[in-house]
GUMARPA-420571 format. One record per residue (C-alpha): z, x, y; residue number from 1. Coordinates in Angstrom, 3 decimals, padded with zeros to 6 digits. Last residue first. Example, Ala and Ser with C-alpha at 12.3 -4.5 7.8 and 13.67 -1.06 7.14 Angstrom:
2
+----------+----------+----------+-----+
:        Z :        X :        Y : num :
+----------+----------+----------+-----+
:  007.140 :  013.670 : -001.060 :   2 :
:  007.800 :  012.300 : -004.500 :   1 :
+----------+----------+----------+-----+
***
This chain:
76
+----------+----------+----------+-----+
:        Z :        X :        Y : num :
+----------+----------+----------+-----+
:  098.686 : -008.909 : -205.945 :  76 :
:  096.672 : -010.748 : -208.167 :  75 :
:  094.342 : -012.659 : -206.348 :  74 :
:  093.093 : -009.610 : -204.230 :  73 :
:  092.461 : -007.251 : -207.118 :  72 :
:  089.961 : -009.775 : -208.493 :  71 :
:  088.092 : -010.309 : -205.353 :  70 :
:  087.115 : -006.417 : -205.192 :  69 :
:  086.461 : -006.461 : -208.912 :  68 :
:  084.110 : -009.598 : -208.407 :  67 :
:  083.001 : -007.926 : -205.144 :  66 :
:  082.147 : -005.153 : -207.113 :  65 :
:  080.284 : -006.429 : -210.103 :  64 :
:  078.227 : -008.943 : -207.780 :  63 :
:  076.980 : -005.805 : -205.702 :  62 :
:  075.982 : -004.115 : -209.103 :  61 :
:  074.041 : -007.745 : -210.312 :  60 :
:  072.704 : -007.465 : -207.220 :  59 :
:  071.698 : -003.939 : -206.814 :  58 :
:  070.143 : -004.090 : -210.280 :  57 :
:  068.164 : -007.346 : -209.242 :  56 :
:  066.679 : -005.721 : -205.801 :  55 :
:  065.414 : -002.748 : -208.209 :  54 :
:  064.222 : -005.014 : -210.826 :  53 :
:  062.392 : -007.447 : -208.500 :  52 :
:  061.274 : -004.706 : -205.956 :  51 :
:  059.532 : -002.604 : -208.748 :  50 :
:  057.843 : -005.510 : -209.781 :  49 :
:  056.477 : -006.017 : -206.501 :  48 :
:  054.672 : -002.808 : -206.137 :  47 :
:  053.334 : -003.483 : -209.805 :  46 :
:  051.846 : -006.557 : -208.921 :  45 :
:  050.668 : -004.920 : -205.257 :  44 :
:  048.632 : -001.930 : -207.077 :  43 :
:  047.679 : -004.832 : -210.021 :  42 :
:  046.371 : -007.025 : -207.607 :  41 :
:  043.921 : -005.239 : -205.963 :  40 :
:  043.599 : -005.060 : -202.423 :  39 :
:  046.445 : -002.037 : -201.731 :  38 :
:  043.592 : -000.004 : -203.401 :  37 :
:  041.249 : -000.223 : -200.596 :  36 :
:  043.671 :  000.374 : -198.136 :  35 :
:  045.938 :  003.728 : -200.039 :  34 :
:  047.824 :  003.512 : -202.985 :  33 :
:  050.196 :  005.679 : -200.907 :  32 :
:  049.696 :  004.351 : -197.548 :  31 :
:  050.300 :  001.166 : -198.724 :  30 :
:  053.276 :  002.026 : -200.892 :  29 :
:  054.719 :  004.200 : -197.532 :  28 :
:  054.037 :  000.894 : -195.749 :  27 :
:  056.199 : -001.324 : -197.750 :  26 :
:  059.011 :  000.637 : -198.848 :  25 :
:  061.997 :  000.475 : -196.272 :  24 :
:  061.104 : -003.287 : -195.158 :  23 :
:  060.228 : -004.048 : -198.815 :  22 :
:  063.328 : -002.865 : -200.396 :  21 :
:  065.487 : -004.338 : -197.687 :  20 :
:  063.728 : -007.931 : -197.919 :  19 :
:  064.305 : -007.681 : -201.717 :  18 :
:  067.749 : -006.802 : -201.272 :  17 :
:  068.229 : -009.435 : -198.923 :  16 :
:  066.914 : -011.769 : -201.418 :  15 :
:  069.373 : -010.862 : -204.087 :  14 :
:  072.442 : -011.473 : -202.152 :  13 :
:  071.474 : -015.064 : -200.577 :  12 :
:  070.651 : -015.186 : -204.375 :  11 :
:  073.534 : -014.249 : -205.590 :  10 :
:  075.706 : -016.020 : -202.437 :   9 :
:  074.196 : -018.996 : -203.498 :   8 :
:  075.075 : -018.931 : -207.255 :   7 :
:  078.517 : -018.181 : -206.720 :   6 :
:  078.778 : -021.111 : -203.975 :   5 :
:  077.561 : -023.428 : -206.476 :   4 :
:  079.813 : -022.235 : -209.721 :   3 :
:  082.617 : -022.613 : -207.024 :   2 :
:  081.679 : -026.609 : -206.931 :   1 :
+----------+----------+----------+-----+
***
């Protein structure tokens, strides 16, 4: 059953992340690549490649530290 709740609060983890990243990136990459561009698919595949491995390295960062963080608190 904890194996559950760890893997929920990953992703629950993980998709913010993503959400974040494209909230704070999303029209600065349009404006970058520009209207026409934006279009294609590999402007936008790239775009969202980006997100995936940025939003999974804060994860798997976040996860490290609340693991440490957790860790300290059951043995003291």
């Amino acid at each position: 059953m904890e194996n559950k709740w760890i893997l929920l609060i990953t992703i629950l983890i993980f998709v913010v992340f993503i959400f974040l990243f494209w909230m704070l990136t999303s029209g600065y990459a349009k404006k970058e690549y520009g209207a026409k561009m934006w279009k294609h698919w590999p402007a936008r595949l790239s775009y969202w490649q980006g997100a995936i491995l940025y939003s999974t390295g804060f994860t798997v960062i976040t996860m490290f530290i609340l693991n440490w963080i957790f860790s300290c608190c059951r043995s003291t």
